[in-house]
Structures are given as structure tokens and as C-alpha cells.
N, C-alpha and C positions, 0 to 999 in steps of 0.2 A: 201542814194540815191538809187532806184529804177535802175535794169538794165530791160533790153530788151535780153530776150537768141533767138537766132537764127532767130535775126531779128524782121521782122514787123509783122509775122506770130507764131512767138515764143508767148512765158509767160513770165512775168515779175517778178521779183524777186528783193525783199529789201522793204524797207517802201515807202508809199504810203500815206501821211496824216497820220491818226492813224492807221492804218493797215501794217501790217507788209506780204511779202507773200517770202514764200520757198518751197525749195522742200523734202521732205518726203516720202522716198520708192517709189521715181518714180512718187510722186503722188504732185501736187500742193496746197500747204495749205497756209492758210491766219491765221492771229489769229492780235486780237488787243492792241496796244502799250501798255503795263503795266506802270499805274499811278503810283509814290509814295505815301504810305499812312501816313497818318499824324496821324493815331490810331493807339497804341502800339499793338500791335500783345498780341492775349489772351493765356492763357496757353494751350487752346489746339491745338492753333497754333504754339505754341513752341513744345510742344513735336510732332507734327507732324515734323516739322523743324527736332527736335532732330533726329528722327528715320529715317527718308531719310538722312541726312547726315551720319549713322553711315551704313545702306543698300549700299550707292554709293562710300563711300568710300573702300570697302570691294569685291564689284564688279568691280572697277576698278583695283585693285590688282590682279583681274583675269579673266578681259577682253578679253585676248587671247585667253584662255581656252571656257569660256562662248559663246563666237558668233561663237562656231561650236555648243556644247552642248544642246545650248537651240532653234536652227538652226528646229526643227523638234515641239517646242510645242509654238513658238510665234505665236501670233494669227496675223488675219488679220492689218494691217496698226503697226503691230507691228515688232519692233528688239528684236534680241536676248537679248542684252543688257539691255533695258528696261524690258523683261520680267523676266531675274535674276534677276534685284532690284526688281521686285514686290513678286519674290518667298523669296526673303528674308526678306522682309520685311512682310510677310505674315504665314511663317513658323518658323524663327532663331532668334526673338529678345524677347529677357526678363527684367522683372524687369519694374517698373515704371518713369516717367520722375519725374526729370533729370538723376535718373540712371540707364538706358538702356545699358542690355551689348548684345553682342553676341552670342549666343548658336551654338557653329563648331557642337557642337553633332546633330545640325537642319536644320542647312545649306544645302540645294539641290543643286547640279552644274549640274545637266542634269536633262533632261524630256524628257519622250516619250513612243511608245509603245513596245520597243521592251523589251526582260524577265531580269530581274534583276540578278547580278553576285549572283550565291548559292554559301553559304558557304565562303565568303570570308575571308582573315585574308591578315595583313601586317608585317613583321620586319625586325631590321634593321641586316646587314650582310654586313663587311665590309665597311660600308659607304656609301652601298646602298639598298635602302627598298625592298623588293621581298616582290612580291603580288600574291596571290597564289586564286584558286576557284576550285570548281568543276567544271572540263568538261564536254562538252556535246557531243556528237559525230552524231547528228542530225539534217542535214541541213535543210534549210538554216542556224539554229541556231550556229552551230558549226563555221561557216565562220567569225561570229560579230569579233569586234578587240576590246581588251579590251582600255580601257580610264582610267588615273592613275594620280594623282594630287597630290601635298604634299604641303601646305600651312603654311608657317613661321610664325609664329604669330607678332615676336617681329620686321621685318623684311618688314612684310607685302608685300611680295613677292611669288612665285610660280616656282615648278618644276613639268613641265608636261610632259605627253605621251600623243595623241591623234593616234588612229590608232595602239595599238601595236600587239601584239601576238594572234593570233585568239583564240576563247572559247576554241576549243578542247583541245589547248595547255595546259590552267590551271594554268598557269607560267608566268612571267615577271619582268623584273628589272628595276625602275625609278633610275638614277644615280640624287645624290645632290649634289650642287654646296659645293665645300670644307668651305667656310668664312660659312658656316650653322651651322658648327662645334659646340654644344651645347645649341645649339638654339631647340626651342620648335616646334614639324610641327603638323599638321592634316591633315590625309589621306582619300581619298576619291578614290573609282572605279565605273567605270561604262564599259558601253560598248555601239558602235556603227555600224553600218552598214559597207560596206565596200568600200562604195561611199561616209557614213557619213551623211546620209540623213536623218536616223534613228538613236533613241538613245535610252537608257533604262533608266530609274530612278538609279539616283546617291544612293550609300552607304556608310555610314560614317565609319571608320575601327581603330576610336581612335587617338591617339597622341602618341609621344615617342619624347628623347632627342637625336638628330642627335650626 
């Protein structure tokens, strides 16, 4: 059922016949009611199938993180969201259909233009990962806040920082949820502006067992 938003002057939204209409980034779209198809779907519609399921799965484990991250390189009429499945889907998946695995070592969780962390390295200390980089003591650059992510594999969960310790500093601590306790992670840093506006291309910094 079709509403009516803000009256007789509004836009309508829901199905209308075959047409379907909603709203998108503020913006009014239509698209039309999808048929069932009575043709078995070909194989390279399954491994297309395949590969967006394993892309959106894997983005939605870090949804949180993502829709600041990718906040500075989603294009027009686009989300954040959307544009990590298509960076992962574009850069992180290996192997042929039906076995497509994941490559964490390919995985990007930010974009944008600001300088990539130098020299980065992670481990763990205590039951918390310290991530360490070259500082920079050069503004504006020195202001950036570093961006810190550790992804559970078996878990398929996330412990983040967004916003931490500025460049210069060179230093910072992600604390891990204790139930992580010998579980497998993948580390990533990046860094962002201090509004968050801007981001830098993400770094991959390995795996270890919590």
C-alpha cells in the first residue's frame, strides 16, 4: 500500500501498480516490482549470488565501523555501506565458485585522501593489542586520530576505536572483549580527520591469537 508523506503536496511512497517508490539519501526512487523467474538461475549467476553473500555478510559484522570509514569516498547517491561491499567485493575475495573464500590480508575498511599510517605494527600485551606508527609532528597531519579495528574471525564480530590518539602520539590501546580469549583476530588501522570527515586508506597488520 502506497502512503502519501506530508500530505497532498508530499511524495508517495510504497507500491503503486508495478512500481514500487522510496526514499534514498533524501532522494525519491521508483524501481519496478521483481517478477519470480521460472529459469534456474545460470552459474554465473550463482557465483555472482555466491560472492555478494560472502561481501555482505562480512560488512555487516562491521557496519559500525564502516559508515564512518567509508563516510569520505561513497560516491554520489551512494552509502557508506554499500560502497564497503563493493570494495570487498572488488579487492578481498579469492578462489573460484563455489569456493570463494575471503582474503582479511585484502580487505579495505576505509578510503580516502588523507596519508596512510608509516610504519605500522600490532601486539598483543596483556589482553590488549597496542598499535604503534610513526609520528608525525606536522600539521595539519599530526592532529589525524588514529582508527583501530580487530576482527574475530570465528566470532564474526569487531572491537573498535574510531577517533583515538592523534598521529603525533604514535601509540594506542584497543582493549578485547575477555569471551575472545583464543579466538583468531585481524588487525587493521587507519586514521581520520578530527571531525571525521576525512580518512586514509586502511592497513592490514596481520592476525594473532587473543
Amino acid at each position: 500500500m502506497a502512503r502519501l508523506k506530508n500530505g497532498i503536496l508530499g511524495h508517495i511512497t510504497g507500491r503503486v501498480g508495478d512500481m514500487i517508490y522510496y526514499i534514498l539519501n533524501g532522494k525519491l526512487v521508483a524501481r519496478g516490482v521483481s517478477k519470480t523467474s521460472t529459469v534456474p538461475p545460470s552459474e554465473l549467476q550463482l557465483a555472482s549470488r555466491a560472492r555478494f553473500a560472502i561481501a555482505n555478510s562480512f560488512t555487516k559484522s562491521v557496519k559500525d565501523f564502516v559508515k564512518v570509514s567509508f563516510g569520505e569516498a561513497k560516491g554520489p547517491g551512494q552509502n557508506a555501506y554499500s560502497k564497503a561491499i563493493s570494495t570487498v567485493l572488488l579487492n578481498a575475495l579469492s578462489g573460484a565458485y563455489p569456493e570463494y573464500t575471503l582474503d582479511y590480508s585484502k580487505v579495505i575498511l576505509s578510503l580516502g585522501s588523507l596519508q596512510p599510517a608509516r610504519e605500522p605494527s600490532a601486539e598483543l600485551q596483556n589482553g590488549e593489542v597496542v598499535f604503534t606508527w610513526l609520528s608525525n609532528n606536522k600539521w595539519p597531519v599530526a592532529a589525524d586520530r588514529v582508527m583501530m579495528i580487530a576482527y574475530c574471525e570465528e566470532l564474526e564480530e569487531i572491537a573498535y576505536s574510531v577517533g583515538g590518539q592523534k598521529r603525533i602520539v604514535g601509540r594506542d590501546v584497543l582493549n578485547i572483549p575477555q569471551e575472545w580469549s583464543g579466538q583468531r583476530v585481524h588487525l587493521y588501522i587507519s586514521f581520520c580527520s578530527e571531525d571525521q570527515k576525512k580518512m586514509a586508506n586502511s592497513e592490514y597488520l596481520g592476525n594473532l591469537i587473543i
